[in-house]
C-alpha positions as CSV (number, residue, x, y, z in Angstrom):
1,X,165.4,152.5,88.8
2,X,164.1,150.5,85.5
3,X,166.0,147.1,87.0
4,X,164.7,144.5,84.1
5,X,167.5,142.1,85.0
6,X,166.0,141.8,88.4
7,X,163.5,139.5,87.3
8,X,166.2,137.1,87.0
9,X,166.1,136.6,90.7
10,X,163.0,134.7,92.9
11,X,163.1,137.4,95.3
12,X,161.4,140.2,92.6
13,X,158.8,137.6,91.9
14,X,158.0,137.0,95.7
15,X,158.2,141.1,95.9
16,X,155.6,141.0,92.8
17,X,153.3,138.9,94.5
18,X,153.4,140.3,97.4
19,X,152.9,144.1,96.4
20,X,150.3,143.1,93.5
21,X,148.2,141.2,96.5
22,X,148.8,144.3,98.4
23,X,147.9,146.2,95.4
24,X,144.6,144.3,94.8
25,X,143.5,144.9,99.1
26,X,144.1,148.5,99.1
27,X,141.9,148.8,95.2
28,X,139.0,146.9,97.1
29,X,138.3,150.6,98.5
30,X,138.3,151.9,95.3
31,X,135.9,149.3,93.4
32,X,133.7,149.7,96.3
33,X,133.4,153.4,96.4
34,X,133.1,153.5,92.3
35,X,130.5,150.6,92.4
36,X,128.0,152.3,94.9
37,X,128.5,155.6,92.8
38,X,128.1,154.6,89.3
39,X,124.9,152.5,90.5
40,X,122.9,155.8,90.4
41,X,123.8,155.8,86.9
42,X,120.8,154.5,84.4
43,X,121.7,150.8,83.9
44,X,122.9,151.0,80.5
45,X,125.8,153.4,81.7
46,X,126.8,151.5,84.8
47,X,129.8,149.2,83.3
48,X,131.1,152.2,80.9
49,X,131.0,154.5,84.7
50,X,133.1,151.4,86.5
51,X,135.4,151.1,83.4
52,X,136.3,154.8,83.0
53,X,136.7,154.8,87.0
54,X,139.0,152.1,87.3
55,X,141.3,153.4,84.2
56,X,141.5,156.7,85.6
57,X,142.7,155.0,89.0
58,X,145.3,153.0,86.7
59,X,146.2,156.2,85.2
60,X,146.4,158.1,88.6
61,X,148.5,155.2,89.5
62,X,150.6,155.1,87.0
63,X,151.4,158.9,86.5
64,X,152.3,158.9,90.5
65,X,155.2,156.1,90.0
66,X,156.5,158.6,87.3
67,X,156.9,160.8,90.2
68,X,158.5,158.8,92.8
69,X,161.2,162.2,93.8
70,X,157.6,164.2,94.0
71,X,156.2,161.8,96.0
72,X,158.5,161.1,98.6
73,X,159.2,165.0,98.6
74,X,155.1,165.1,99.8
75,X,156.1,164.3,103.4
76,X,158.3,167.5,103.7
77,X,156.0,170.2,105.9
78,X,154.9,172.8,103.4
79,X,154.0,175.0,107.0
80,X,154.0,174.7,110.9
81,X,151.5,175.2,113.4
82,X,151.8,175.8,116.9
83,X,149.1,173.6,118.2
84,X,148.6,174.4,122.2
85,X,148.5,170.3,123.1
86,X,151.8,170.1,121.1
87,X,154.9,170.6,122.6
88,X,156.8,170.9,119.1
89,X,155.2,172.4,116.3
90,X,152.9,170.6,113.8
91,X,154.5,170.0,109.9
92,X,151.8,170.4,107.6
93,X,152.6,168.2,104.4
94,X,151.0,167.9,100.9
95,X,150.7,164.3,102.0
96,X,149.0,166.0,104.9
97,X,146.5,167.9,103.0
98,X,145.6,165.4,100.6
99,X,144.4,162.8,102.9
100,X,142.5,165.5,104.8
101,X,141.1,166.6,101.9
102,X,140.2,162.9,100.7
103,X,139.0,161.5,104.3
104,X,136.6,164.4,104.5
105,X,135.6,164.1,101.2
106,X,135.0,160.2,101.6
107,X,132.9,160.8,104.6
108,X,130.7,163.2,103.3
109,X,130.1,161.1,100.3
110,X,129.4,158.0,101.8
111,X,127.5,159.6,104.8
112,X,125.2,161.3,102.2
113,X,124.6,157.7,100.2
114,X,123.8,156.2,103.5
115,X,121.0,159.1,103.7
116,X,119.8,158.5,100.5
117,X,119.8,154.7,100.3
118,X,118.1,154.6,103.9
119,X,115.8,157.6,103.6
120,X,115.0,158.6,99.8
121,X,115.2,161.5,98.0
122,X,113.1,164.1,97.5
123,X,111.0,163.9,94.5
124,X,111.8,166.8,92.5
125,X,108.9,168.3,90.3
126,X,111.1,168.9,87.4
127,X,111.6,165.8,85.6
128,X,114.9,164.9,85.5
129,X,116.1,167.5,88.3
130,X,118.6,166.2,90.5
131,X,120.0,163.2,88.5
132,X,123.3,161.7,88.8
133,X,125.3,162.8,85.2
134,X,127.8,160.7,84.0
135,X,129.9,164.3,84.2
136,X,129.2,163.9,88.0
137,X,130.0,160.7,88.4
138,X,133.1,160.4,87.1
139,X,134.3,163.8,89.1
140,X,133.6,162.3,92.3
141,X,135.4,159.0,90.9
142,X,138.6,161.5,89.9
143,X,138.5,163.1,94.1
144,X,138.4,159.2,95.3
145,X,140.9,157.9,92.8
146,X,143.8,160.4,93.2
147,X,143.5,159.9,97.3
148,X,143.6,156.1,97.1
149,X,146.0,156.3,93.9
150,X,148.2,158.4,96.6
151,X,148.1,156.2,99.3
152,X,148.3,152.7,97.1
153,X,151.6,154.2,96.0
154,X,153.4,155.2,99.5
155,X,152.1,151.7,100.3
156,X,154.4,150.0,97.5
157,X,157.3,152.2,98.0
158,X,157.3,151.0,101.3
159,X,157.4,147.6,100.0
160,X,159.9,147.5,97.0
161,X,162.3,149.8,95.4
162,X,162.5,148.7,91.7
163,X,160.3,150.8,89.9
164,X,159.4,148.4,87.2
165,X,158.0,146.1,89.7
166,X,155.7,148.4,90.9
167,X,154.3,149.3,87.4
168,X,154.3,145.5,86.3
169,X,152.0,144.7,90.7
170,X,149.9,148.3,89.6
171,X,149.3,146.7,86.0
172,X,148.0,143.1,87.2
173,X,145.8,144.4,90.4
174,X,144.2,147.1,87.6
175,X,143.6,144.1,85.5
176,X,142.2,141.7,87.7
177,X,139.8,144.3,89.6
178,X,138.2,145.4,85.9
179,X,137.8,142.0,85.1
180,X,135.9,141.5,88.7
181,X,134.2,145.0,89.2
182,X,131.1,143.6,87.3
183,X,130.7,141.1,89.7
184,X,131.9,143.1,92.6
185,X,129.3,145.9,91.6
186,X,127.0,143.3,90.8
187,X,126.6,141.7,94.4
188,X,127.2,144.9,96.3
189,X,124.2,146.5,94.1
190,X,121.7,143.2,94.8
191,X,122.5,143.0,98.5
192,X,121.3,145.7,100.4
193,X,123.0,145.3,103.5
194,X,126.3,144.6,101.9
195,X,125.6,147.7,100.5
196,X,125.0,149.6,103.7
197,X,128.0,147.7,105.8
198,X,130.2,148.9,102.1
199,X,129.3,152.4,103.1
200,X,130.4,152.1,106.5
201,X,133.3,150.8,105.9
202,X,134.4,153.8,103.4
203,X,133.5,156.3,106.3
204,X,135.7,154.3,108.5
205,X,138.4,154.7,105.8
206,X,137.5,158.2,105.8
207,X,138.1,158.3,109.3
208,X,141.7,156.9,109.2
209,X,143.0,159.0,106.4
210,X,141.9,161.9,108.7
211,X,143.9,160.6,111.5
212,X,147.1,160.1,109.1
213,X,147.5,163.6,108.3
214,X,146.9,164.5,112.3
215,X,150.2,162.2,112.5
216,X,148.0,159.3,114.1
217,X,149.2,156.3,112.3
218,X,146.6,153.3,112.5
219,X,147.5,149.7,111.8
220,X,145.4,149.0,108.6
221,X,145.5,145.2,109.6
222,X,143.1,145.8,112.0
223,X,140.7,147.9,110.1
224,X,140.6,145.6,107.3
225,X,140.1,142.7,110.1
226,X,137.6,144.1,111.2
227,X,135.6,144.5,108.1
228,X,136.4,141.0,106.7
229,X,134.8,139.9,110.0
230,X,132.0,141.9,109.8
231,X,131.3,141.1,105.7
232,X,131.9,137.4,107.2
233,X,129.2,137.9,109.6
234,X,126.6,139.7,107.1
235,X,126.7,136.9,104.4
236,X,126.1,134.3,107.0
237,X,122.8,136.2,107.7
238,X,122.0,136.8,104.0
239,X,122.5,133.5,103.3
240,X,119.9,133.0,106.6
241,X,117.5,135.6,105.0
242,X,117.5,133.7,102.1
243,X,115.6,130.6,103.7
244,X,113.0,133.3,105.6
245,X,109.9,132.9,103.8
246,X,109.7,137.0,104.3
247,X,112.8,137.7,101.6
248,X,115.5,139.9,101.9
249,X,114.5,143.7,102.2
250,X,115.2,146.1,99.4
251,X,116.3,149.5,99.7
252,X,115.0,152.8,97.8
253,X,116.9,153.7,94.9
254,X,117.4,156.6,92.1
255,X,114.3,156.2,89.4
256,X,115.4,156.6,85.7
257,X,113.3,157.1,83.2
């Protein structure tokens, strides 16, 4: 399993590339998600909210690759049900439940952030009712990170079978997206729209984890396609808003005192 004399051969290292890009795609989710979360954090605790996040999700990551058996055990139905547009009957997995449980979660979430960015909140008359804890926070980071942890990890067993490589791609793509999540957060945050089309894309995420544990497999190439072109698309017309002597519009956002 713990193959170190595989490194000796070009083919790990094209296998290490390969599943550490793969590695840094599918964490895009992740960054996103955590960035729009953390930003209803006060300002001083927004970088210590994305740090914790994305070392959890390392963590998460981690711990699953120590569990390779467990994992691949996941996809064994737990329970059947006779579903009356089925012929055969339905497995129910863990992997099942857990991307059920995640997709719904992940719409909720981001359906409610789209509510809140787009309409405001209601001003409590308690001060200080209502805010976003740190404790909160990083909960809702835990829900997110064990779902994509989950499916980041079916995605490189898929891929290779040494062990070690997958620890060394998990490692890098961590490493790279904490140094970037600043930056990520940063422009995600100042761009409204980007902020919006971010949220739209996790509910479309959402959507497909529902669909993989109904047993609809959907080619992720296409979603993620689709949402480069449409990110493609948006900074064209920010970078068009720019030059409009109007400005770019702002969103409402949390107030902190």
């Amino acid at each position: 399993m713990y193959d170190f004399a595989a490194f000796a051969e070009p083919a790990t290292w094209v296998s290490l590339l390969t599943l550490t890009l793969m590695e840094i795609v599918l964490g895009i989710d992740n960054i996103i998600f955590i960035s729009i979360i953390v930003s209803r954090l006060p300002a001083a605790q927004q970088a210590r909210g994305r740090t914790i996040g994305l070392m959890l999700a390392l963590i998460f990551r981690l711990g699953l690759l120590m569990s390779i058996s467990w994992i691949i055990g996941l996809r064994e139905a737990l329970f059947t049900l006779n579903l009356p547009w089925q012929d055969v009957p339905f497995g129910v997995s863990g992997r099942d439940l857990i991307l059920l449980g995640g997709g719904l979660f992940l719409i909720y979430k981001s359906t409610t952030e789209l509510h809140t960015k787009l309409q405001g909140e209601e001003e409590t008359e308690t001060p200080g009712a209502g805010s976003v804890t740190m404790t909160n926070v990083i909960f809702q980071i835990i829900v997110v990170d064990i779902v994509f942890s989950f499916d980041s990890i079916l995605t490189a067993v898929g891929l290779v079978d040494n062990v070690l490589v997958m620890i060394v791609a998990v490692i890098i793509s961590m490493g790279l997206m904490l140094a970037f999540s600043g930056t990520v957060a940063g422009f995600v945050n100042n761009n409204p729209t980007i902020k919006v089309l971010a949220l739209s894309f996790l509910i479309m995420i959402g959507v497909m984890l529902v669909m993989e544990a109904g047993h609809q497999e959907i080619e992720k190439g296409y979603l993620y396609f689709a949402m480069a072109f449409s990110l493609l698309v948006e900074l064209f017309n920010i970078r068009l808003r720019k030059k409009s002597p109007d400005g770019p519009v702002h969103l409402r956002d949390s107030n902190f005192d």
